[in-house]
PDB file as gemmi writes it, atoms N, CA and C in Angstrom:
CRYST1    1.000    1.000    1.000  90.00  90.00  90.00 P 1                      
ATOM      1  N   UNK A   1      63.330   7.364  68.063  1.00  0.00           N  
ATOM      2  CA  UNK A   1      62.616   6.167  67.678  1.00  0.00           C  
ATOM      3  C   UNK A   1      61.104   6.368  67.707  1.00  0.00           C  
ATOM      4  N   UNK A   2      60.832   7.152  68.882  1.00  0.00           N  
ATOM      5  CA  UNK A   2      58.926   7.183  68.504  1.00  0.00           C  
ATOM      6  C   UNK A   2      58.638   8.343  67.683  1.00  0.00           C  
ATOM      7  N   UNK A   3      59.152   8.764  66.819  1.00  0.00           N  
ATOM      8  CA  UNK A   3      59.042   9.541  65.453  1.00  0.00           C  
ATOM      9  C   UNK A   3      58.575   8.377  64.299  1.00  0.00           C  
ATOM     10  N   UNK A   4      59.248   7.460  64.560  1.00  0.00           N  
ATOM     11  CA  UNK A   4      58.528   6.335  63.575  1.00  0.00           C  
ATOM     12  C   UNK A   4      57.847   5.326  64.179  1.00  0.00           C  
ATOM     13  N   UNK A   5      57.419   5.712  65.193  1.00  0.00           N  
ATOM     14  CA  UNK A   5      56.001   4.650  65.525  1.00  0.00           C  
ATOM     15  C   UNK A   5      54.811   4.956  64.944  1.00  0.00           C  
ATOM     16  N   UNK A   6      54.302   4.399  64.288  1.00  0.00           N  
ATOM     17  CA  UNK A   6      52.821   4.859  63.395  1.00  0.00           C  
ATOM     18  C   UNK A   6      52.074   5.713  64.043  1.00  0.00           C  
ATOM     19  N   UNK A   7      52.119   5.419  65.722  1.00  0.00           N  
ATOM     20  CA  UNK A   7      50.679   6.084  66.867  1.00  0.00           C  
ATOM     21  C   UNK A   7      51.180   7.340  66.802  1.00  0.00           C  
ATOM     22  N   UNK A   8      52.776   7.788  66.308  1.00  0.00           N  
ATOM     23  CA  UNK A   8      53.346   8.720  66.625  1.00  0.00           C  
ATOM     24  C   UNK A   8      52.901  10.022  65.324  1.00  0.00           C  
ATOM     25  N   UNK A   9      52.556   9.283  64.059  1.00  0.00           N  
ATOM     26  CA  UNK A   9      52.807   9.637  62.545  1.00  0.00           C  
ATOM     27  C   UNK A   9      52.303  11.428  62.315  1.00  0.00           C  
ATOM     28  N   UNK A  10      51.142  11.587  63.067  1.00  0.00           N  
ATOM     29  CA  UNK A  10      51.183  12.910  63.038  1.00  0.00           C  
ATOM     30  C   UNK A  10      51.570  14.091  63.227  1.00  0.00           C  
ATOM     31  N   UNK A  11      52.122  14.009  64.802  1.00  0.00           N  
ATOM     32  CA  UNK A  11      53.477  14.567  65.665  1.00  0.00           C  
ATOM     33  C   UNK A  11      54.634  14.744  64.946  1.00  0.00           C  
ATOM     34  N   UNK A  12      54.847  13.430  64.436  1.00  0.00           N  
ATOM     35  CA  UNK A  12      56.410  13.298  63.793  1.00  0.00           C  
ATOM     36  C   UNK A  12      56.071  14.719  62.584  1.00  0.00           C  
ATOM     37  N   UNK A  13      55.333  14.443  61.685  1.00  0.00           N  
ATOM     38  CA  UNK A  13      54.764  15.659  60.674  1.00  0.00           C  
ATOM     39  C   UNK A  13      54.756  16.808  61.659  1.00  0.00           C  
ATOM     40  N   UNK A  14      54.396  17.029  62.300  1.00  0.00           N  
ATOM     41  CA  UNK A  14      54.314  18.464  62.597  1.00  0.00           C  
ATOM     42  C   UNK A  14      55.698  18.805  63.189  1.00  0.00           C  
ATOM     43  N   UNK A  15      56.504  17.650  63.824  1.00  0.00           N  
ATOM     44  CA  UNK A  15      57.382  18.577  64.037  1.00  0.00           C  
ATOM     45  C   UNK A  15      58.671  18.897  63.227  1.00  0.00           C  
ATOM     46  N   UNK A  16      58.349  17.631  61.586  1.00  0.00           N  
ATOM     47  CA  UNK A  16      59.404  17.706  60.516  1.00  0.00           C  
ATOM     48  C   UNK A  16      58.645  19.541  59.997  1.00  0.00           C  
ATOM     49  N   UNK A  17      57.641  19.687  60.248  1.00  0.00           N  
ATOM     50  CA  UNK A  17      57.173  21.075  59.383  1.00  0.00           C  
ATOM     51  C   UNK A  17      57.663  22.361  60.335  1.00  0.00           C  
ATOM     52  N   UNK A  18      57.971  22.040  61.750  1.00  0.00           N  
ATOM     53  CA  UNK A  18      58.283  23.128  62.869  1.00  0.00           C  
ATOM     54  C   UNK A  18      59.736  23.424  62.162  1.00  0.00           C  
ATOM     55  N   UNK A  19      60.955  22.012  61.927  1.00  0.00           N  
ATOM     56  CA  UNK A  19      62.157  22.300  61.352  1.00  0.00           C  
ATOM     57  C   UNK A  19      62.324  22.810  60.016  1.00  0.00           C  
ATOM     58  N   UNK A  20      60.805  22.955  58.922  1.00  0.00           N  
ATOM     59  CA  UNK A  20      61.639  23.027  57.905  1.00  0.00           C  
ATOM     60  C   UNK A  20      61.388  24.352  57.693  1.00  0.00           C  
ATOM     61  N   UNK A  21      60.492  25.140  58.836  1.00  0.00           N  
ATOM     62  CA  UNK A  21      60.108  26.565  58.652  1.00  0.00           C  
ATOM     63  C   UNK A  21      61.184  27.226  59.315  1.00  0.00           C  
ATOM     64  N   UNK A  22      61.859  26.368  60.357  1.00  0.00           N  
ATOM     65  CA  UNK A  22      62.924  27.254  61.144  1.00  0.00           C  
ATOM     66  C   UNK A  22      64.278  27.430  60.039  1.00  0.00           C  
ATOM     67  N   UNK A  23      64.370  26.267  59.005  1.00  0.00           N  
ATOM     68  CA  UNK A  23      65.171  26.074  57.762  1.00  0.00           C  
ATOM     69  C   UNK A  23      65.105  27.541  57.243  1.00  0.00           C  
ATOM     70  N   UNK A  24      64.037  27.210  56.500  1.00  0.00           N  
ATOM     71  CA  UNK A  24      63.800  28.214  55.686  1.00  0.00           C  
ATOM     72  C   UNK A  24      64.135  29.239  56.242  1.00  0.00           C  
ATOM     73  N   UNK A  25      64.106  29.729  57.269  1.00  0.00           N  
ATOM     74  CA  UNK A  25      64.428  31.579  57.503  1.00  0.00           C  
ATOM     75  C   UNK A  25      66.017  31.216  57.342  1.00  0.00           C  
ATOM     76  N   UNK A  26      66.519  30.207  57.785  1.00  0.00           N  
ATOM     77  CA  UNK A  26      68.069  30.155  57.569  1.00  0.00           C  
ATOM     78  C   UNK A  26      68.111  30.185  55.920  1.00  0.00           C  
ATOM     79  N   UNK A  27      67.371  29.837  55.386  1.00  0.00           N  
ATOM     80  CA  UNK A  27      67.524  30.118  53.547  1.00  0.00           C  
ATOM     81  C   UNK A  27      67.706  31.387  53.574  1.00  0.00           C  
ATOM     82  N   UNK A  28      66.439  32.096  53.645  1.00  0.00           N  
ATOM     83  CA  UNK A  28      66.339  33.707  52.951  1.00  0.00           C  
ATOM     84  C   UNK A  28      67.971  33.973  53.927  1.00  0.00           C  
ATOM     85  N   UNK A  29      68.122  33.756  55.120  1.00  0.00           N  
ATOM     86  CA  UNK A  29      69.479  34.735  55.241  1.00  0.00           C  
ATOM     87  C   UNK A  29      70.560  34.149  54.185  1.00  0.00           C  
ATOM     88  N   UNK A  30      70.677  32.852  54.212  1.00  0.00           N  
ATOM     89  CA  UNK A  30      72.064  32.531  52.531  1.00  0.00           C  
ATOM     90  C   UNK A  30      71.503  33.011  51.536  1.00  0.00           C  
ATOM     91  N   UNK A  31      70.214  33.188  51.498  1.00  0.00           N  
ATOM     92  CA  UNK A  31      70.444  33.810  50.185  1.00  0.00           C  
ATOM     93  C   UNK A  31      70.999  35.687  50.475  1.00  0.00           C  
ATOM     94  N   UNK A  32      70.425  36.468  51.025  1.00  0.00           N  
ATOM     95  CA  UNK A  32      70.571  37.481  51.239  1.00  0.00           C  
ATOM     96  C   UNK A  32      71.910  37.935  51.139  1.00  0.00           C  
ATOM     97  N   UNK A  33      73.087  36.723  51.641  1.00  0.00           N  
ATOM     98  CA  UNK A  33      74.251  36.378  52.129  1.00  0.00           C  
ATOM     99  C   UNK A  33      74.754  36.448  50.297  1.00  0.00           C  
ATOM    100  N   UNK A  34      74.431  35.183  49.592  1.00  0.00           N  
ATOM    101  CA  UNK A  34      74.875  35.009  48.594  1.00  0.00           C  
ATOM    102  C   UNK A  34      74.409  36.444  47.229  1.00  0.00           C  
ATOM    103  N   UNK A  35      73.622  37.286  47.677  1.00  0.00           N  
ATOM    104  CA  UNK A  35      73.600  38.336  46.900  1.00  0.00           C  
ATOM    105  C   UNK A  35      74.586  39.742  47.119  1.00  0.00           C  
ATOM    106  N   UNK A  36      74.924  39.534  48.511  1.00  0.00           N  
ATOM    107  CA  UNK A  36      75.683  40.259  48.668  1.00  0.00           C  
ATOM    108  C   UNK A  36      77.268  40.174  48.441  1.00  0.00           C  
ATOM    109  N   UNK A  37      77.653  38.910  47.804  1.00  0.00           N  
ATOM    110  CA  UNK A  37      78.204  38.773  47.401  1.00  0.00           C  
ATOM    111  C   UNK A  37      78.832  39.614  45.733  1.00  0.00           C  
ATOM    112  N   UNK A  38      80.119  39.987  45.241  1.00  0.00           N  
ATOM    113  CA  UNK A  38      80.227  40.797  44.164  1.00  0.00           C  
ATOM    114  C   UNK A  38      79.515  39.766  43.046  1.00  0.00           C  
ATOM    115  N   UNK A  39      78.901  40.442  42.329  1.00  0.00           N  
ATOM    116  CA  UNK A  39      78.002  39.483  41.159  1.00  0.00           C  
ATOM    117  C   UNK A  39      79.119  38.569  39.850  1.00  0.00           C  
ATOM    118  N   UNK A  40      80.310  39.167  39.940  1.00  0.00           N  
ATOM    119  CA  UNK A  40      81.415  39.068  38.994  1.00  0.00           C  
ATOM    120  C   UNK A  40      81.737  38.158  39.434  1.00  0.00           C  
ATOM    121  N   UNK A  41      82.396  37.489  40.914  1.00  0.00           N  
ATOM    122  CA  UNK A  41      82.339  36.116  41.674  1.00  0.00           C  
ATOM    123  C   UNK A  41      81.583  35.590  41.693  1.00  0.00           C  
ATOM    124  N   UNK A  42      81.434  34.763  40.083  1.00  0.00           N  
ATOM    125  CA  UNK A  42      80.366  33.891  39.684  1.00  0.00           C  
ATOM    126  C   UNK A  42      80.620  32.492  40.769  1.00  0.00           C  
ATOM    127  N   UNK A  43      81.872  31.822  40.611  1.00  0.00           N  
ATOM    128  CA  UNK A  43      82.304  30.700  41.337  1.00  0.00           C  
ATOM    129  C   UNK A  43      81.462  30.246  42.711  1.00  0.00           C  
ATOM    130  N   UNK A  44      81.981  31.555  43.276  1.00  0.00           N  
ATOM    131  CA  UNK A  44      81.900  31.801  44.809  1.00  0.00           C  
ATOM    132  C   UNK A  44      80.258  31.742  45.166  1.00  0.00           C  
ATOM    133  N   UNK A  45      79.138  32.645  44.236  1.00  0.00           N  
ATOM    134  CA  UNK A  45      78.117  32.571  44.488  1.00  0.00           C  
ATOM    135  C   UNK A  45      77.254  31.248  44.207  1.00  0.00           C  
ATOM    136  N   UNK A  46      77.919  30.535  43.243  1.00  0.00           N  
ATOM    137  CA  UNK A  46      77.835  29.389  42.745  1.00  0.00           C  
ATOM    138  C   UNK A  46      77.785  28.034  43.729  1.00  0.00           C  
ATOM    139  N   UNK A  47      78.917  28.654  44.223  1.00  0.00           N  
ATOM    140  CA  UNK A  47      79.369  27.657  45.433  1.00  0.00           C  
ATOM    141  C   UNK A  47      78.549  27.362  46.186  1.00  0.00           C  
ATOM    142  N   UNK A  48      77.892  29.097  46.795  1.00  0.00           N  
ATOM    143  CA  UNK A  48      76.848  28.893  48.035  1.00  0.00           C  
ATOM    144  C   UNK A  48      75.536  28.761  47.593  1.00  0.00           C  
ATOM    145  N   UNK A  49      75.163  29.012  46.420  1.00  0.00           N  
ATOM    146  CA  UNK A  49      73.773  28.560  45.898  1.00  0.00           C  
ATOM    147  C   UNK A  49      73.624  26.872  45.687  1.00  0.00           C  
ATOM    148  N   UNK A  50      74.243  26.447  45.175  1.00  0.00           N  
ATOM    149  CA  UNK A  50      74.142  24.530  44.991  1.00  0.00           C  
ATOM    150  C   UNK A  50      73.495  24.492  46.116  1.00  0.00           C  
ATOM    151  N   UNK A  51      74.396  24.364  47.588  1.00  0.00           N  
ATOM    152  CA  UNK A  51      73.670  23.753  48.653  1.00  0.00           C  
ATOM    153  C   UNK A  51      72.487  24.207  49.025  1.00  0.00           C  
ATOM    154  N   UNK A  52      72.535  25.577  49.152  1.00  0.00           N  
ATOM    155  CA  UNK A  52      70.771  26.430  49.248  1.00  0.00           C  
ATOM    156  C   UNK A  52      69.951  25.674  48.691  1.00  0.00           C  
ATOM    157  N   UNK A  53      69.656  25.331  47.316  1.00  0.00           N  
ATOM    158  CA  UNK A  53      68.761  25.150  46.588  1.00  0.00           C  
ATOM    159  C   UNK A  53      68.764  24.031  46.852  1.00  0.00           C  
ATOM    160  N   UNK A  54      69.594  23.099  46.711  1.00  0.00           N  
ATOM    161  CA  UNK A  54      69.801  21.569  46.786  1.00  0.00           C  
ATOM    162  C   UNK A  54      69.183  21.307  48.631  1.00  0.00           C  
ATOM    163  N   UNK A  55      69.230  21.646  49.308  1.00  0.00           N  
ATOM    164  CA  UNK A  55      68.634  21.609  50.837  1.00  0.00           C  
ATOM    165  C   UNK A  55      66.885  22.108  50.880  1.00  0.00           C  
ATOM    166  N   UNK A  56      66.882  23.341  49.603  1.00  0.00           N  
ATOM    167  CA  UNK A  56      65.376  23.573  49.701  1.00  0.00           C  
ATOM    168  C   UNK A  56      64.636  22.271  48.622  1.00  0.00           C  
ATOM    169  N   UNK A  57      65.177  21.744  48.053  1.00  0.00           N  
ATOM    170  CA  UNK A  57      64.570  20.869  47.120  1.00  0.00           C  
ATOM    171  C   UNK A  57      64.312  19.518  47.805  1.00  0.00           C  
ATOM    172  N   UNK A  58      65.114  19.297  48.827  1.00  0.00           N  
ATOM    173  CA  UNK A  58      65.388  17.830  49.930  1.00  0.00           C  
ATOM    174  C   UNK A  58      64.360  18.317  50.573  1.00  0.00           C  
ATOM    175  N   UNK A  59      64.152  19.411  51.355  1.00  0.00           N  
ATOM    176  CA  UNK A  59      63.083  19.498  52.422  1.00  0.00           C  
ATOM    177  C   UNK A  59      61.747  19.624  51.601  1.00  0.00           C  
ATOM    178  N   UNK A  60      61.709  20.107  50.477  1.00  0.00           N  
ATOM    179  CA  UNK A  60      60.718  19.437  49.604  1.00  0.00           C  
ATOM    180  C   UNK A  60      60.306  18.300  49.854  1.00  0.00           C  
ATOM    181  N   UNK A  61      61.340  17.246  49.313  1.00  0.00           N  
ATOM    182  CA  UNK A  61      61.072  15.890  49.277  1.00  0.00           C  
ATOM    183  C   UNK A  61      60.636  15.431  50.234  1.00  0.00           C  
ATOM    184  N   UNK A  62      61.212  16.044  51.436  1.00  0.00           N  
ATOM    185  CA  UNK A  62      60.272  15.482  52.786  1.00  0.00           C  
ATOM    186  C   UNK A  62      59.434  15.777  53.329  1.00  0.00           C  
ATOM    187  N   UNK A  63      59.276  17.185  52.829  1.00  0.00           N  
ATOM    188  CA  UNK A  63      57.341  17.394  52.862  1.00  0.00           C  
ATOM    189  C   UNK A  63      56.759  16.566  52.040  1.00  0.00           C  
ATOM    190  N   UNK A  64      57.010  15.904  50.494  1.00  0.00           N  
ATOM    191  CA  UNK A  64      55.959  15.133  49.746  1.00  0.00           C  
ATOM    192  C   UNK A  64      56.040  13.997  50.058  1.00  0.00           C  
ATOM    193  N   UNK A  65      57.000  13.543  50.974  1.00  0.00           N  
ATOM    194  CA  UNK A  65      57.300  11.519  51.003  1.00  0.00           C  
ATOM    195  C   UNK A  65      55.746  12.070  52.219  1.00  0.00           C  
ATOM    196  N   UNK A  66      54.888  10.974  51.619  1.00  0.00           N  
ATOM    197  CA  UNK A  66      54.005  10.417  52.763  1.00  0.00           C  
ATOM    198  C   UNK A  66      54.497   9.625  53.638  1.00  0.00           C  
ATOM    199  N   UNK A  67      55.341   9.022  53.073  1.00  0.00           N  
ATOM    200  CA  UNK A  67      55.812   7.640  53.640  1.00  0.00           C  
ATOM    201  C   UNK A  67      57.713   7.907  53.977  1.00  0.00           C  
ATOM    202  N   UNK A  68      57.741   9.520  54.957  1.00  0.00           N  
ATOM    203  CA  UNK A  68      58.966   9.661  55.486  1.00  0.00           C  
ATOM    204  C   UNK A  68      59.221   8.793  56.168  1.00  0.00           C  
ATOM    205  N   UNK A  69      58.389   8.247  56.956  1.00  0.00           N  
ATOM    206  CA  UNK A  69      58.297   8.068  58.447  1.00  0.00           C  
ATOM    207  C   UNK A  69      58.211   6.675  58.766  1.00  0.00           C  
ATOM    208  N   UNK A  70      57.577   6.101  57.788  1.00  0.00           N  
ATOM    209  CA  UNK A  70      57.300   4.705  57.330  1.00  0.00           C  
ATOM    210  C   UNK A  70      58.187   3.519  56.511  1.00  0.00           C  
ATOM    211  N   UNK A  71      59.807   4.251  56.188  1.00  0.00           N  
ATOM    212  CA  UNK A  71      60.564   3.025  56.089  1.00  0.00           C  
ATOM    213  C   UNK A  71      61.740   3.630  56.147  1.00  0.00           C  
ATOM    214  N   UNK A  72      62.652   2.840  55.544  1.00  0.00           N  
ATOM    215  CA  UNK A  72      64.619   3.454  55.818  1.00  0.00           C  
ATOM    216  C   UNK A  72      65.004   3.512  54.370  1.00  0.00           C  
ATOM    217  N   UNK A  73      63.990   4.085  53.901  1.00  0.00           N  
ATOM    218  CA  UNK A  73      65.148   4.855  52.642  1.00  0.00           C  
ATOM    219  C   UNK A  73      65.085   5.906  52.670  1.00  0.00           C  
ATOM    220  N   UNK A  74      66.335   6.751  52.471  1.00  0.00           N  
ATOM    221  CA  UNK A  74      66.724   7.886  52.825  1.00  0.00           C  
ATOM    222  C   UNK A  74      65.893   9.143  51.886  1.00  0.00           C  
ATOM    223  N   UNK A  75      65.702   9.912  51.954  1.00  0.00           N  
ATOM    224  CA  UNK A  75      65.429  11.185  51.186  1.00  0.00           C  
ATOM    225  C   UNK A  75      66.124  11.646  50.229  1.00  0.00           C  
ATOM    226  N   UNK A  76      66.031  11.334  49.267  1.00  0.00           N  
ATOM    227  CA  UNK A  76      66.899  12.269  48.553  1.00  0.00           C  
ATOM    228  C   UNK A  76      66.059  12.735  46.672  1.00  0.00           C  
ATOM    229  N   UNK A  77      67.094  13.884  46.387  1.00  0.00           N  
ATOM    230  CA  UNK A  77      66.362  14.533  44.962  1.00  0.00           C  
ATOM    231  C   UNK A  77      66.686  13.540  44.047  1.00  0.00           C  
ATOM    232  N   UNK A  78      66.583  13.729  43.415  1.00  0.00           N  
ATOM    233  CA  UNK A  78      66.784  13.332  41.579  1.00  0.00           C  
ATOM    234  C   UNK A  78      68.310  13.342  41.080  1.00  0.00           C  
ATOM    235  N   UNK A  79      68.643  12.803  40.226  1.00  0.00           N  
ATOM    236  CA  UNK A  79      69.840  13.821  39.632  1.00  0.00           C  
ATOM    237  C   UNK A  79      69.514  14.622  38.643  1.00  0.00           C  
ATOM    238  N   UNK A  80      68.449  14.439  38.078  1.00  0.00           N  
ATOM    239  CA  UNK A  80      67.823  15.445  37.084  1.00  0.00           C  
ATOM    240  C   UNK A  80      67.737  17.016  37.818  1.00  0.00           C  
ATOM    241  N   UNK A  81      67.158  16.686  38.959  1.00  0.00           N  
ATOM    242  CA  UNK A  81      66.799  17.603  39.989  1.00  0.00           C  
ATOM    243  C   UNK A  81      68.150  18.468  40.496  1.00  0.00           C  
ATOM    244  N   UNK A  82      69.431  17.636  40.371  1.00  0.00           N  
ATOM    245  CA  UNK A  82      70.925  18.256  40.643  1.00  0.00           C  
ATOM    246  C   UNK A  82      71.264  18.761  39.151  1.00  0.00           C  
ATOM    247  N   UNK A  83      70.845  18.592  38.388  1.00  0.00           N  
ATOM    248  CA  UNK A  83      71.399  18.626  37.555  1.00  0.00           C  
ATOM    249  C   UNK A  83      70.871  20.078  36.867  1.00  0.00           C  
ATOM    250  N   UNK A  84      69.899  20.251  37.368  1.00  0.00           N  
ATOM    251  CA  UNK A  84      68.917  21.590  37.096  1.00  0.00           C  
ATOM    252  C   UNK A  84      69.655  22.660  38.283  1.00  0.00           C  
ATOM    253  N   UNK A  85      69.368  22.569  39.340  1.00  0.00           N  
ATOM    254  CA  UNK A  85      70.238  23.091  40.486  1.00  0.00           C  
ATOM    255  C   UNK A  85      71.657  23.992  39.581  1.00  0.00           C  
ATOM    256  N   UNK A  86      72.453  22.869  39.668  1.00  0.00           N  
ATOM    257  CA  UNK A  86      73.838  23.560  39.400  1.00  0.00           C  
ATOM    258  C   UNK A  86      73.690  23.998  37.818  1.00  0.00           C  
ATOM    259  N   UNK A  87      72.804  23.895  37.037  1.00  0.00           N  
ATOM    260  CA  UNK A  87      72.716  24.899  35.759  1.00  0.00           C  
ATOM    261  C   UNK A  87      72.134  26.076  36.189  1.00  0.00           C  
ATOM    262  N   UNK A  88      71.400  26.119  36.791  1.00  0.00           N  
ATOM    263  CA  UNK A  88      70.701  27.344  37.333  1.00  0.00           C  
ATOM    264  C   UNK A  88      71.835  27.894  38.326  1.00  0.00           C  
ATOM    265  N   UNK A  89      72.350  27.381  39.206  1.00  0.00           N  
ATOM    266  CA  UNK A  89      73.443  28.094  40.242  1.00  0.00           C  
ATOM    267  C   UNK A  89      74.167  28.757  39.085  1.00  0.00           C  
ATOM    268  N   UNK A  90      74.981  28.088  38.287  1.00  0.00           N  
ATOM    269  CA  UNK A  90      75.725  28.715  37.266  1.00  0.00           C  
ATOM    270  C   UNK A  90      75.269  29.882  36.269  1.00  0.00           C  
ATOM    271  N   UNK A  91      74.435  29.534  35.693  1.00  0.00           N  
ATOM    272  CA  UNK A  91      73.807  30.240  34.683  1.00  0.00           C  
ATOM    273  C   UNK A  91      73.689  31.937  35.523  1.00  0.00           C  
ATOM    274  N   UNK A  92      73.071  31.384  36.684  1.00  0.00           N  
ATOM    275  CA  UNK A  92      72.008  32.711  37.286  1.00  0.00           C  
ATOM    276  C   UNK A  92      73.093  33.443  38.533  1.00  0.00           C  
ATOM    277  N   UNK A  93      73.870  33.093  38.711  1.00  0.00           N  
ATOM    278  CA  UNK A  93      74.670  33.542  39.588  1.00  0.00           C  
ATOM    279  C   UNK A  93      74.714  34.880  39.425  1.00  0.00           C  
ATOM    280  N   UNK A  94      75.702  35.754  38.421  1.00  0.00           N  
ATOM    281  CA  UNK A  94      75.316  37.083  38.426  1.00  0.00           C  
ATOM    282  C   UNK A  94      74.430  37.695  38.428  1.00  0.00           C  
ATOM    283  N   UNK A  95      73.523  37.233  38.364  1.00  0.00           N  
ATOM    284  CA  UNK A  95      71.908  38.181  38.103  1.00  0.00           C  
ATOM    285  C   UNK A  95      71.596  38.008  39.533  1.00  0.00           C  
ATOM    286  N   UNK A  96      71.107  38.969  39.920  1.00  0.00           N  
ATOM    287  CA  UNK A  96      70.571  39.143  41.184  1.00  0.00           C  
ATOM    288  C   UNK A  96      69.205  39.005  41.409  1.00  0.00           C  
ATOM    289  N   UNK A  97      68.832  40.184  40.314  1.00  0.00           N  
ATOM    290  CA  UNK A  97      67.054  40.051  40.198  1.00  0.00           C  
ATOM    291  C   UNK A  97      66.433  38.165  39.329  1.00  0.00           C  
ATOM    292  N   UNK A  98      66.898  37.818  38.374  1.00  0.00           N  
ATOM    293  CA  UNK A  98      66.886  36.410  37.876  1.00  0.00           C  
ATOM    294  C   UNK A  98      66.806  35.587  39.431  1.00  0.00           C  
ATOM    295  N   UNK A  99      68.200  35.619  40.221  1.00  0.00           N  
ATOM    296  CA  UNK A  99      68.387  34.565  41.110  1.00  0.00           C  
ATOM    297  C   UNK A  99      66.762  34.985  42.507  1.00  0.00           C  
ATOM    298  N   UNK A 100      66.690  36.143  42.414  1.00  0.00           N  
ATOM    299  CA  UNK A 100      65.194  36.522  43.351  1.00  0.00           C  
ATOM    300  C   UNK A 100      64.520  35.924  43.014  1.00  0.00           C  
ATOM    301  N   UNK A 101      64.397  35.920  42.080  1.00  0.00           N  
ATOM    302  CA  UNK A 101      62.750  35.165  41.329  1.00  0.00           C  
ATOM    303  C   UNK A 101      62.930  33.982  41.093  1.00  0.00           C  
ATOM    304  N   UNK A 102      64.123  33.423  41.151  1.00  0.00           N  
ATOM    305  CA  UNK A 102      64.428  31.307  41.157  1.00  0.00           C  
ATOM    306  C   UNK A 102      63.975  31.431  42.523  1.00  0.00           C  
ATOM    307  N   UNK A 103      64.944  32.193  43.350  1.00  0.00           N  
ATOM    308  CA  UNK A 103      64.721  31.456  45.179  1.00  0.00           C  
ATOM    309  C   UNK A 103      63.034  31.908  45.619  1.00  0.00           C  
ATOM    310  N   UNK A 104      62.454  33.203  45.031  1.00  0.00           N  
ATOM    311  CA  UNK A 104      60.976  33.217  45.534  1.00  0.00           C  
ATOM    312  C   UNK A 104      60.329  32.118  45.156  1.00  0.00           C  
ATOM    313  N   UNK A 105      60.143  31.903  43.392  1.00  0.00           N  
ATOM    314  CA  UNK A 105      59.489  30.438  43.102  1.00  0.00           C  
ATOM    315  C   UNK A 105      59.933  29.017  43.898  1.00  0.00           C  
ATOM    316  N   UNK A 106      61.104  28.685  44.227  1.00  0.00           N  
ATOM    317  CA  UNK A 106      61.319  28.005  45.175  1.00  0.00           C  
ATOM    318  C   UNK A 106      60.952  27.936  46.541  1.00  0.00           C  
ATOM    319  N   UNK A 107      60.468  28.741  46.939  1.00  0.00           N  
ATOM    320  CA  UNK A 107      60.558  29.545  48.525  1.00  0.00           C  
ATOM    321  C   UNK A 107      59.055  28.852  48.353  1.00  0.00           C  
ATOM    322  N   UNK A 108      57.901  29.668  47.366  1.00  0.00           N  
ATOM    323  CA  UNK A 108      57.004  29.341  47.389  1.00  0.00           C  
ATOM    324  C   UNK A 108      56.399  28.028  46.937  1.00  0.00           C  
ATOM    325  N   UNK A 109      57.228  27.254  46.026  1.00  0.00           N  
ATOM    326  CA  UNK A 109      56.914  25.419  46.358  1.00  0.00           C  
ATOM    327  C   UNK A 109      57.377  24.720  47.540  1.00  0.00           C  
ATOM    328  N   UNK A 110      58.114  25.272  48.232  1.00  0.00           N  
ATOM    329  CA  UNK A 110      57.891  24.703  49.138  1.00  0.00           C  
ATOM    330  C   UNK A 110      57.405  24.611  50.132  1.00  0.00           C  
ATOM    331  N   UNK A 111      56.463  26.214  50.577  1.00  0.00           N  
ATOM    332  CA  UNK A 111      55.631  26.440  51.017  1.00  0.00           C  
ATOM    333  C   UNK A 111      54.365  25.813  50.957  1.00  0.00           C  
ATOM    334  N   UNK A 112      54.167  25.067  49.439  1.00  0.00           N  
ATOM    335  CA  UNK A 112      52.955  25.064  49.278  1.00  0.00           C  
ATOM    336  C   UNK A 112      52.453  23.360  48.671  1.00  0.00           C  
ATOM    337  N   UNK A 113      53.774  22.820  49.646  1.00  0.00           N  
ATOM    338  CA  UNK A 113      54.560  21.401  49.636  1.00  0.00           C  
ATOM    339  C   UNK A 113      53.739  21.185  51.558  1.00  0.00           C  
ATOM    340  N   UNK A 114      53.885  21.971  51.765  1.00  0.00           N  
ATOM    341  CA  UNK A 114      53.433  22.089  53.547  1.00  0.00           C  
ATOM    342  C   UNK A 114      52.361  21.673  53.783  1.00  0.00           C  
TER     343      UNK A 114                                                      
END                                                                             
């Protein structure tokens, strides 16, 4: 509860940014995870990329809400934003080097979301 007390508002930020850096290293290992996967098990890599991306795009969102902290609506993406996700999970699944360079450009907006 004193995460959303206003006196609190800065704290609360620093320590949503302490979780979303400890996140992120849990990213690079799914991803690392999901490349090592056979590239031909499109499905499977498919599977574990949606949530990756879809979790780095949410903690996005809660680095840009100014106003996390400040009422009760929940966080969430787009469906445009899902809808890009699982074309890209699909599309890019076999490619290894392609899917590097989605999760770095990702890696680095949300870095720079911080």
């Amino acid at each position: 509860e004193r995460l959303f007390d206003a006196r609190n508002r800065d704290a609360a930020r620093d320590v949503l940014g302490e979780l979303v850096r400890d996140a992120v290293r849990h990213c690079d290992t799914a991803f690392e995870y999901v490349t090592i996967l056979p590239p031909h098990q499109v499905r499977v890599r498919a599977f574990c990329l949606l949530p990756l991306f879809m979790a780095m795009a949410t903690m996005r969102a809660c680095l840009d809400g100014s106003s996390l902290f400040e009422n009760d609506r929940p966080v969430k993406i787009t469906r445009g934003e899902t809808r890009r996700i699982l074309t890209m999970s699909l599309g890019l699944a076999p490619f290894d080097g392609a899917l590097g360079t989605w999760y770095r450009g990702q890696r680095r907006r949300l870095e720079s979301t911080r």
